[in-house]
C-alpha positions in Angstrom: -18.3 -33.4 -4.6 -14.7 -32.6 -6.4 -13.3 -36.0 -8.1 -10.4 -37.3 -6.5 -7.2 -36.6 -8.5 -3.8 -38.4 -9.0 -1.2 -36.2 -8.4 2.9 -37.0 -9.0 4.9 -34.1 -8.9 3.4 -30.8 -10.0 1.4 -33.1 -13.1 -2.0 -33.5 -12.1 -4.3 -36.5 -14.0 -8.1 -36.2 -13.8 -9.5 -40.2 -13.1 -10.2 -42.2 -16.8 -14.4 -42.6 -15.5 -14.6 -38.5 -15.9 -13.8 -39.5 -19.4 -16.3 -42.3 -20.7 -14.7 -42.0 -23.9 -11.4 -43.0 -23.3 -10.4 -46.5 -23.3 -9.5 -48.1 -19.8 -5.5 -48.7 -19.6 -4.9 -52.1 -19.4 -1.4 -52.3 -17.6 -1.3 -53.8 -14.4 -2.0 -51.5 -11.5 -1.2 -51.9 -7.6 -2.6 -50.0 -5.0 -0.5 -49.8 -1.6 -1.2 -48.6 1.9 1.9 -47.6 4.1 1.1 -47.1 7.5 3.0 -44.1 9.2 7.0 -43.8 9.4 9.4 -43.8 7.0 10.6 -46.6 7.5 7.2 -48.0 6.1 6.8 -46.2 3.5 10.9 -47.0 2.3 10.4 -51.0 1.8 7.4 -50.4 0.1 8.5 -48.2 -2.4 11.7 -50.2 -3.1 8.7 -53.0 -4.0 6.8 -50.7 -6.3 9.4 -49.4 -7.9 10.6 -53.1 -8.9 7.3 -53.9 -9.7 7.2 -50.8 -11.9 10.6 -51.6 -13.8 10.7 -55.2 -14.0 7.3 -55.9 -13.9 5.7 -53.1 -16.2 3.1 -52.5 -13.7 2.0 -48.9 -12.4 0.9 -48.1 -8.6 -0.7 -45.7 -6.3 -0.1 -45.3 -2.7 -2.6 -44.0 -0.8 -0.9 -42.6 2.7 -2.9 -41.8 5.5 -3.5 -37.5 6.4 -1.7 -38.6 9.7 1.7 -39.2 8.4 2.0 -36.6 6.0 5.4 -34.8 6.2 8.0 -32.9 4.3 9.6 -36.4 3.6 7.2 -38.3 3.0 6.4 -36.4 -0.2 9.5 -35.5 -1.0 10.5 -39.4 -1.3 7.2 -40.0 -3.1 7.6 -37.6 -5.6 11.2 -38.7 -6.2 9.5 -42.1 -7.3 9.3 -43.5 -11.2 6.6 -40.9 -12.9 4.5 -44.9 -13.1 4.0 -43.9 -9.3 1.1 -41.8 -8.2 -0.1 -40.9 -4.5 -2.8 -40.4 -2.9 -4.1 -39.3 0.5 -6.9 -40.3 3.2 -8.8 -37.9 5.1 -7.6 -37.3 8.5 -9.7 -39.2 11.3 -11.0 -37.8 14.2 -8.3 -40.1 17.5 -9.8 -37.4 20.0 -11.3 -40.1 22.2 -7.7 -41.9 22.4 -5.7 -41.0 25.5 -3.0 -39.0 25.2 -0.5 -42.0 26.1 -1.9 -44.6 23.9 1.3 -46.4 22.1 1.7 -45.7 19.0 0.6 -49.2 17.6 -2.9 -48.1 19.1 -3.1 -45.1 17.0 -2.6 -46.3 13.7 -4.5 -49.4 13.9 -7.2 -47.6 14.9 -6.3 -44.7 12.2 -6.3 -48.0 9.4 -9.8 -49.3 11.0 -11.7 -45.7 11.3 -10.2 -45.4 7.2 -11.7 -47.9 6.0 -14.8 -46.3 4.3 -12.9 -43.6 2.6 -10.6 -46.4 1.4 -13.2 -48.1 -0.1 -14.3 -44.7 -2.2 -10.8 -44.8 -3.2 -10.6 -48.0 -4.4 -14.0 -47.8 -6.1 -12.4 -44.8 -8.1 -9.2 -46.0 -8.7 -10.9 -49.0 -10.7 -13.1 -47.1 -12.9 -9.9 -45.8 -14.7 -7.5 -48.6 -13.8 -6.8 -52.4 -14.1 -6.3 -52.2 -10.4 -5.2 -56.1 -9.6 -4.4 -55.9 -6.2 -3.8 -54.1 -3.1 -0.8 -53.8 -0.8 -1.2 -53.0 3.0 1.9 -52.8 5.3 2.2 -54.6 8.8 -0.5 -51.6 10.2 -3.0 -52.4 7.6 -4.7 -55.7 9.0 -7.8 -53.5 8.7 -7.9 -52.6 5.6 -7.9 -55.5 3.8 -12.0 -55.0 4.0 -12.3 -52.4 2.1 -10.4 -54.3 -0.5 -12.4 -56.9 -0.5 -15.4 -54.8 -0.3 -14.9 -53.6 -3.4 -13.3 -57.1 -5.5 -9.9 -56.3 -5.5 -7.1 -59.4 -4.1 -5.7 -58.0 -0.6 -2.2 -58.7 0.7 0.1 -58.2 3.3 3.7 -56.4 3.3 5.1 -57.3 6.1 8.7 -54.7 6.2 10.1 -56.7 9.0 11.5 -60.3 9.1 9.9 -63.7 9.5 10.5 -64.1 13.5 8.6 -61.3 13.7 6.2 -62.3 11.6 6.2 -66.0 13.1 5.4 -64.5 16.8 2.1 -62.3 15.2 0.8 -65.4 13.7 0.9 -67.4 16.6 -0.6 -64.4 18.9 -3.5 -65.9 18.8 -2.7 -69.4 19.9 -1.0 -67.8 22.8 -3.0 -65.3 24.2 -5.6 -68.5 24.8 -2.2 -70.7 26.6 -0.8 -68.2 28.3 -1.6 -67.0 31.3 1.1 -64.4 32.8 2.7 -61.1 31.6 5.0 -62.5 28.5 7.9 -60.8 29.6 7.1 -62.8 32.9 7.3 -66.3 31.1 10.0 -69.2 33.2 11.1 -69.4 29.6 12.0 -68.3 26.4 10.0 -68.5 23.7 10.3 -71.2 21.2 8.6 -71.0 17.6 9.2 -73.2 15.0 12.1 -72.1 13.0 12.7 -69.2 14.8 15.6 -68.6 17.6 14.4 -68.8 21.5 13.1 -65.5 22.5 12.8 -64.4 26.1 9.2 -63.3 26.8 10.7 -59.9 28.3 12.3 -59.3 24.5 9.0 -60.1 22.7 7.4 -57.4 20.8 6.5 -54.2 22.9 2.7 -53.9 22.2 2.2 -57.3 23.7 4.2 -56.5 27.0 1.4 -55.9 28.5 -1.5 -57.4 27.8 -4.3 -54.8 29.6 -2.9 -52.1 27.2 -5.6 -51.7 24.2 -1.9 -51.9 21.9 -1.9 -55.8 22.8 -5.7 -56.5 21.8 -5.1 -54.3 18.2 -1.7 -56.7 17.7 -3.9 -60.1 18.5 -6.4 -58.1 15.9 -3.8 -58.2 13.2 -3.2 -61.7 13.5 -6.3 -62.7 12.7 -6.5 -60.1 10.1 -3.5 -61.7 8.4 -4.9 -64.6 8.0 -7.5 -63.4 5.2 -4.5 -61.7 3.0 -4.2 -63.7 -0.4 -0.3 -63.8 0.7 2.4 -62.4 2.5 5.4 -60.7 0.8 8.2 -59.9 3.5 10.9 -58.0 3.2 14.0 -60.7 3.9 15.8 -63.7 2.1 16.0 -67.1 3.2 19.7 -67.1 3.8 19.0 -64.7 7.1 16.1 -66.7 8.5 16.8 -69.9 6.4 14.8 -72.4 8.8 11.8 -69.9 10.0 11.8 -69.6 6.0 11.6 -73.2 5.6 8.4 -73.2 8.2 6.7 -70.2 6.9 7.2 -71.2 3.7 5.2 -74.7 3.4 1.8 -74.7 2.8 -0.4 -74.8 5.8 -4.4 -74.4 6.0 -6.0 -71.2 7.2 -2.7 -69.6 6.5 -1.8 -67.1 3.2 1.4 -68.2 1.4 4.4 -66.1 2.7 6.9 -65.0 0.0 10.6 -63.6 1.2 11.0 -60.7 -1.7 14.5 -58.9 0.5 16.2 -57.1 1.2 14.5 -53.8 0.4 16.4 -51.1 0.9 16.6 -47.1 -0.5 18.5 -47.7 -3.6 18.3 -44.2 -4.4 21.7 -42.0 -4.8 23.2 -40.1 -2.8 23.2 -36.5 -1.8 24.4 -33.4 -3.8 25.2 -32.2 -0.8 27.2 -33.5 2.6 25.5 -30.8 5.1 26.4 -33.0 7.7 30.2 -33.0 6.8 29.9 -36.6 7.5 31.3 -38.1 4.7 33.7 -35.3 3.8 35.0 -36.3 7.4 35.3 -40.6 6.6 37.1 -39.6 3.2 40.1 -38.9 5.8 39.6 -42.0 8.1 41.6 -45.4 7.4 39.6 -48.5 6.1 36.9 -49.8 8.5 38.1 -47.9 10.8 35.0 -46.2 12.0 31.7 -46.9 14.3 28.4 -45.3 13.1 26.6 -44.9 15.7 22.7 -44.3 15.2 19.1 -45.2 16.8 17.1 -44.6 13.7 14.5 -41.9 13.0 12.6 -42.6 16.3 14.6 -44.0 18.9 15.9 -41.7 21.8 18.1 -42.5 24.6 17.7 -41.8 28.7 19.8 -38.6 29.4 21.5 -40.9 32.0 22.1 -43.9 28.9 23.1 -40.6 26.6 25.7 -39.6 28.8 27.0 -43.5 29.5 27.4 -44.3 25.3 29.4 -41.2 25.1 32.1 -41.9 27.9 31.9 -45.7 26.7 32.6 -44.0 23.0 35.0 -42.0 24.6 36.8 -44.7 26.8 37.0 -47.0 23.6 39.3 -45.1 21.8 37.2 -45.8 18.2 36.5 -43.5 15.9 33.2 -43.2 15.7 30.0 -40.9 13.7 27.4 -40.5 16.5 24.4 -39.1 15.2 22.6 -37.2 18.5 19.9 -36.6 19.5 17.8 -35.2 22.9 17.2 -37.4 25.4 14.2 -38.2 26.7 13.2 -39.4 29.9 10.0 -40.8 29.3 9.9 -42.8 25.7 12.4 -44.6 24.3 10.7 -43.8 20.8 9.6 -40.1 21.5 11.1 -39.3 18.2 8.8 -41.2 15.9 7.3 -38.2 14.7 9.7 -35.8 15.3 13.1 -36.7 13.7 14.8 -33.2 15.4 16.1 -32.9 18.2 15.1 -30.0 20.3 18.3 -28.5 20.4 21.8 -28.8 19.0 23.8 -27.2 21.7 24.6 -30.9 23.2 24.4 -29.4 26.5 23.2 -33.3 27.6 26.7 -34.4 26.4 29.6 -34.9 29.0 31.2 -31.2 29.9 34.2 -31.6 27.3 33.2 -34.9 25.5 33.4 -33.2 21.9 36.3 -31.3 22.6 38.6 -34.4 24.3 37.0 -36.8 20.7 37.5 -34.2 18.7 40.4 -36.1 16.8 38.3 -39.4 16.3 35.0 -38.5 16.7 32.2 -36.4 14.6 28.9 -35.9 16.3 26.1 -34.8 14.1 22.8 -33.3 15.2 19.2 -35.4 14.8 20.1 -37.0 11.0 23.1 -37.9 8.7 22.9 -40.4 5.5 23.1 -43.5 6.7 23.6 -45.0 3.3 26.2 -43.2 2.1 27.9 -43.8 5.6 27.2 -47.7 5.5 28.5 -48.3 2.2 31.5 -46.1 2.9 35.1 -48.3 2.9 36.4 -46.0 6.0 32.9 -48.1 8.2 33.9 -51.0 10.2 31.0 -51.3 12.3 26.8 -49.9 13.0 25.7 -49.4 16.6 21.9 -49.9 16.0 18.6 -50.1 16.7 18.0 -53.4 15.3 15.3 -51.3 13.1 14.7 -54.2 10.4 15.5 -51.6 7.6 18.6 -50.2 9.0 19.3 -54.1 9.8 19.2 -54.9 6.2 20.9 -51.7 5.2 24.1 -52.8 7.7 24.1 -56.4 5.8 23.7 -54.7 1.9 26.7 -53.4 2.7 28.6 -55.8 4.6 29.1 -53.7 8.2 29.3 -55.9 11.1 26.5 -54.8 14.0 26.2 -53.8 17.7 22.9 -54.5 18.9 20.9 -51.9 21.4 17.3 -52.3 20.6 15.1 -49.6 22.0 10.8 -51.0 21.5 8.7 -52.4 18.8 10.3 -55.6 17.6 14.0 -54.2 18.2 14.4 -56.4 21.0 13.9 -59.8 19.7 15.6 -58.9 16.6 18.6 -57.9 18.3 18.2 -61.4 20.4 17.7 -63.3 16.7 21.1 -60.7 14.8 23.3 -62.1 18.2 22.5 -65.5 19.2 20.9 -66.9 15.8 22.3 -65.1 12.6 25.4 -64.0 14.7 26.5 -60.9 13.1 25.9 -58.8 16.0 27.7 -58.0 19.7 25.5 -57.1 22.3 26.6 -54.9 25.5 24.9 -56.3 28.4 23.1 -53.9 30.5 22.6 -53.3 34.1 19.8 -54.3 36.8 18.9 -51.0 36.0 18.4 -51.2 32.2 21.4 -48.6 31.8 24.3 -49.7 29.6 27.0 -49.0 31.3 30.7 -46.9 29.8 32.4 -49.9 30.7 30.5 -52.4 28.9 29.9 -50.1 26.2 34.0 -49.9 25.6 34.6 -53.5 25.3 31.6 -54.1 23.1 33.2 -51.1 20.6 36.7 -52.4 21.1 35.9 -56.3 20.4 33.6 -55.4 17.2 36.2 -52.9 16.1 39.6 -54.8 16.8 38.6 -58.1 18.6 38.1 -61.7 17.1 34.5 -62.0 18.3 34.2 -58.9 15.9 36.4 -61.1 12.7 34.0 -63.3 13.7 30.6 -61.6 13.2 32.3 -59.2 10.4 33.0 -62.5 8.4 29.8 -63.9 8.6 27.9 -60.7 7.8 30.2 -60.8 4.4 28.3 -63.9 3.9 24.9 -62.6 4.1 25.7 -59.5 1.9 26.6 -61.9 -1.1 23.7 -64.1 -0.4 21.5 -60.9 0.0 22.8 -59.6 -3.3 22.2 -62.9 -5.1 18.5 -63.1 -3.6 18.0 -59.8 -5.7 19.7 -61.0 -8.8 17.3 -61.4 -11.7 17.3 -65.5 -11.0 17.8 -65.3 -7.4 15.4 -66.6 -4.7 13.7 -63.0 -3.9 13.1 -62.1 -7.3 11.9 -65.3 -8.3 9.1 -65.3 -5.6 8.4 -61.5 -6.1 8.0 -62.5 -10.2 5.4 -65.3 -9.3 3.6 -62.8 -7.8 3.6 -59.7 -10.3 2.6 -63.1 -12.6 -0.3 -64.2 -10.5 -1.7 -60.6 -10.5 -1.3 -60.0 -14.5 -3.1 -63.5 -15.1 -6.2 -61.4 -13.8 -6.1 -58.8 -16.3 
């Protein structure tokens, strides 16, 4: 059987134990397991590469066959040369149905991985001082083979501690309740956390027959064996959940708040989008981005409503477009393109009447460089955690229009508890209406519930920024950990 091989850039390094000779490098090594999506893999290298330059530690991620794309190694390969990768064989998901969720196919790709994890590990540690190993929220799994073969097993958890709070009390519910969560009388209260109603909860456990619900209620338990959580927020965000999570409690791993995490990296030679050629001419904060992440995807019916809300508004605004569908709000999680660009979905003559105030971009645009750009007043979001944390780096008030996974709850959290987010109310029909979609742009753009959130979110960008200095509250906790793992060398 070949040996397996690190491989970073076009350098390839044959593994130390095909070398007897050699001495074993003693620097701290991490091993981490991002579970499919970008927006995974992102938070995770932000920790590595901290962990790399702070820390004087190396890594290797192994990523699973699944989610290999163009981007995915392109990012990984634009990662400190102290970064390796590595990847799984592909698994055989033939017996799944064709519309399992998606947080049924990689929990069962992390379970049915497991034994070629373990092979990896074995061989990683024949030619490293591997200390520890990293899974992501996906990962519960995993942390067997880990163990399996000696090496400390935690948890990265990339979103924030509500989310986090309603996965470790899974358990403890699905035994008290006994309806539908999104059928509960009322909202769900955790400690810390802001009341949630059970129809905003977290989308794999909406419905509790679907096999998604009984791998999340999985995960929970899995959690509970990690040596610790890291999770990518700061305590200023979620200062009482932190206070909670934070205390020492039996038959639970220590949680440590190490954000926010974000793509540091610089921008783009190149503006292909013409987007930020096209806010260089724009007054200050003058301008709405308007994006639902790498996945999300809009009704045609909703598509057509945001752009005659847009429209109605008067804002200038970035929309970044993509095709509707009909069927999923996240049928783009694999497939950031959009299937055309001819925008025949758009209103007959939207471009042409917004021409002066509007710029609509086909399936991607940087959304850092846009964020951090003076001529941005406001983000019409997801509630993605990263692109959450992204909009608070930089100080850009939020409107919230959460589409599944955990969007919903964090938009519920971003309004009503950290209040730096508007929300536009929808219909019986779950369709946002123009109407309701102009006031919501208006008031965040020109109105004093907007001075309002825009203040406070100024707030939690210097709070965020101080977390991350080199004595601030994330980098402390993130410090005690790279320390714990180099006491085992």
């Amino acid at each position: 059987m070949a040996p397996f091989i690190f491989s970073h850039h076009n350098f390839i390094v044959p593994f130390l134990h095909h070398y007897p000779l050699l001495i074993m490098d003693q620097t701290p090594h991490i091993v981490i397991l991002p579970t499919p999506g970008m927006g995974h893999l992102i938070p995770l290298a932000e920790l590595a590469t901290r962990l790399v330059l702070r820390h004087g530690f190396t890594a290797t991620f192994i990523t699973y066959a699944e989610s290999a794309s163009k981007a995915q190694t392109a990012y990984l390969a634009s990662l400190p040369p102290s970064v390796a990768s590595l990847s799984l064989p592909p698994v055989d998901l033939a017996d799944l149905s064709p519309t399992a969720c998606i947080e049924t196919r990689i929990c069962v790709t992390a379970a049915r991985s497991v034994p070629a994890l373990a092979r990896l590990l074995r061989d990683l540690k024949d030619g490293r001082h591997v200390v520890a190993f990293v899974a992501d929220l996906f990962g519960g799994d995993s942390l067997v083979a880990a163990r399996e073969v000696g090496v400390p097993a935690y948890v990265f958890f990339p979103s924030n501690l509500l989310t986090l709070s309603v996965i470790l009390h899974l358990p403890a519910l699905d035994a008290a309740v006994s309806c539908e969560f999104r059928d509960l009388p009322e909202p769900l209260k955790l400690p810390g956390c802001v009341p949630i109603p059970g129809s905003e909860l977290i989308s794999p456990i909406q419905d509790r027959k679907d096999d998604a619900y009984r791998w999340v209620v999985n995960l929970a338990r899995k959690y509970r064996e990690a040596e610790g959580i890291l999770v990518n927020t700061f305590d200023e965000i979620e200062p009482e959940a932190s206070e909670v999570l934070k205390k020492v409690q039996a038959g639970r791993p220590p949680v440590y708040t190490v954000g926010p995490l974000i793509h540091t990296g610089g921008a783009s030679s190149t503006d292909a989008s013409g987007c930020l050629s096209w806010l260089d001419k724009q007054p200050r904060s003058s301008v709405l981005f308007v994006s639902f992440g790498s996945g999300g995807t809009l009704s045609t019916e909703q598509t057509r409503e945001l752009a005659l809300g847009l429209e109605c508004s008067g804002q200038r605004f970035i929309w970044v477009v993509r095709s509707p569908s009909d069927q999923k709000a996240d049928a783009n999680f694999f497939n950031a393109q959009s299937a055309t660009d001819s925008f025949e979905f758009l209103p007959e003559g939207f471009t042409e009447r917004t021409r002066d105030v509007g710029l609509v971009v086909s399936s991607w645009a940087p959304q850092i460089e846009i964020l951090k750009h003076e001529s941005t007043g406001g983000f019409l979001t997801h509630c993605g955690w990263n692109s959450t944390l992204e909009s608070v780096v930089y100080g850009v008030p939020m409107i919230a229009w959460p589409l599944y996974a955990e969007q919903k709850q964090n938009a519920v959290m971003l309004v009503e508890g950290t209040k730096i987010a508007l929300r536009a109310k929808a219909g019986a029909d779950g369709v946002v209406r123009k109407d309701a979609i102009s006031r919501t742009v208006k008031e965040l753009m020109e109105g004093e519930e907007g001075k309002a959130v825009r203040h406070k979110v100024k707030e939690l960008q210097a709070a965020g920024a101080k977390a991350l200095a080199e004595d601030g509250k994330s980098s402390k906790a993130l410090a005690e950990i790279a320390n714990k793992w180099k006491g085992m060398l």
